[in-house]
C-alpha positions as CSV (number, residue, x, y, z in Angstrom):
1,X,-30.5,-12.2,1.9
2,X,-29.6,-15.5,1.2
3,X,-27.8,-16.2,-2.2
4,X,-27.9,-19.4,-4.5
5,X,-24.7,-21.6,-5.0
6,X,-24.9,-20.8,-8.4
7,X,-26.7,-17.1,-9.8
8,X,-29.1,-17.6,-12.8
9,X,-31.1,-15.6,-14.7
10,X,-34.3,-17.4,-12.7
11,X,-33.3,-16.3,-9.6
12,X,-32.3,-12.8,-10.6
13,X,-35.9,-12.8,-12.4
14,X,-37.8,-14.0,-9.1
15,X,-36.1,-10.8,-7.2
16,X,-38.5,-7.7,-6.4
17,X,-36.5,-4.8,-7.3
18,X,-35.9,-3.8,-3.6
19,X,-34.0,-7.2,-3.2
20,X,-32.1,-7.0,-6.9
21,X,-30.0,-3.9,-6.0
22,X,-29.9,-5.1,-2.7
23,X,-28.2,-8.1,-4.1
24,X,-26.0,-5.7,-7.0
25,X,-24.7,-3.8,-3.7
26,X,-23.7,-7.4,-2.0
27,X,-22.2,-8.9,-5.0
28,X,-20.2,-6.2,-6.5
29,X,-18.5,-5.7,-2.9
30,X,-17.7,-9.4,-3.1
31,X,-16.5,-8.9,-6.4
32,X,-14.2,-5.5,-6.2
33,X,-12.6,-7.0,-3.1
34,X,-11.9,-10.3,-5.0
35,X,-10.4,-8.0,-8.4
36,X,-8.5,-6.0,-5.9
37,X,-6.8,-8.4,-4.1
38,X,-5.7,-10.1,-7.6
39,X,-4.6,-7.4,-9.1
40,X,-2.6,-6.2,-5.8
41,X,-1.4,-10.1,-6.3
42,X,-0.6,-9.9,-10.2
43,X,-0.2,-6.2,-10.7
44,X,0.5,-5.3,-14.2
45,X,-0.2,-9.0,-15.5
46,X,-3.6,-8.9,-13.8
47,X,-5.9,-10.2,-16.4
48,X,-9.3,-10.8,-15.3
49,X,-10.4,-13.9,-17.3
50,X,-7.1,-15.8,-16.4
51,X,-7.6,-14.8,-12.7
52,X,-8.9,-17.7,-10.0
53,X,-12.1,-18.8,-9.4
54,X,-13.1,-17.1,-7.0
55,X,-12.6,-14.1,-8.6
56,X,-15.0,-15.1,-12.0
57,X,-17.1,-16.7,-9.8
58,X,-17.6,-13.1,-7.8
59,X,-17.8,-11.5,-11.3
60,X,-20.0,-14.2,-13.1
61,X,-22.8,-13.6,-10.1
62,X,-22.5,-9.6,-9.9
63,X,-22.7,-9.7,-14.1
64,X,-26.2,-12.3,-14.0
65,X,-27.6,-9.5,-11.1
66,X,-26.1,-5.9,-13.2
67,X,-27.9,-7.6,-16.6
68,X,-31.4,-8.0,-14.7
69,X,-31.2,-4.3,-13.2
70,X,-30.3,-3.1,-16.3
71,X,-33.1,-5.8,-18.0
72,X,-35.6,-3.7,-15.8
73,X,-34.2,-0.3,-15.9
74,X,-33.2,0.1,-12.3
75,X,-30.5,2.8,-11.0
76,X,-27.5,1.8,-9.0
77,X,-26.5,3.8,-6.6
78,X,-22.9,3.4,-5.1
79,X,-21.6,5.5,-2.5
80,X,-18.0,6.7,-3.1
């Protein structure tokens, strides 16, 4: 799948469901390895909003994907 430069509620909104949580899976990988790695980095003054770019940028496009699953009802399913 290829992903925008930039995630917007457009091109969440053009997704069939099949490719949305295809895209949640993706992006919250992206995103837990990016948190992890800061808060190894930081440990206990890891604070997520004060964390590098990368790391809201990670969160900021698994967030705009979450709200349109969630928009349409759709399970997640992680495995553990």
């Amino acid at each position: 799948m290829q992903f925008p430069d930039r995630i917007t509620s457009r091109w969440t909104a053009s997704l069939s469901d099949e490719q949305l949580q295809g895209a949640e899976r993706v992006l919250h990988t992206a995103f837990l390895e990016q948190e992890t790695a800061e808060k190894r980095r930081r440990g206990s003054r890891y604070e997520m909003m004060r964390g590098p770019s990368e790391l809201l940028d990670a969160w900021h496009g698994w967030s705009m994907v979450n709200n349109e699953i969630r928009t349409r009802g759709l399970l997640v399913r992680r495995v553990r």
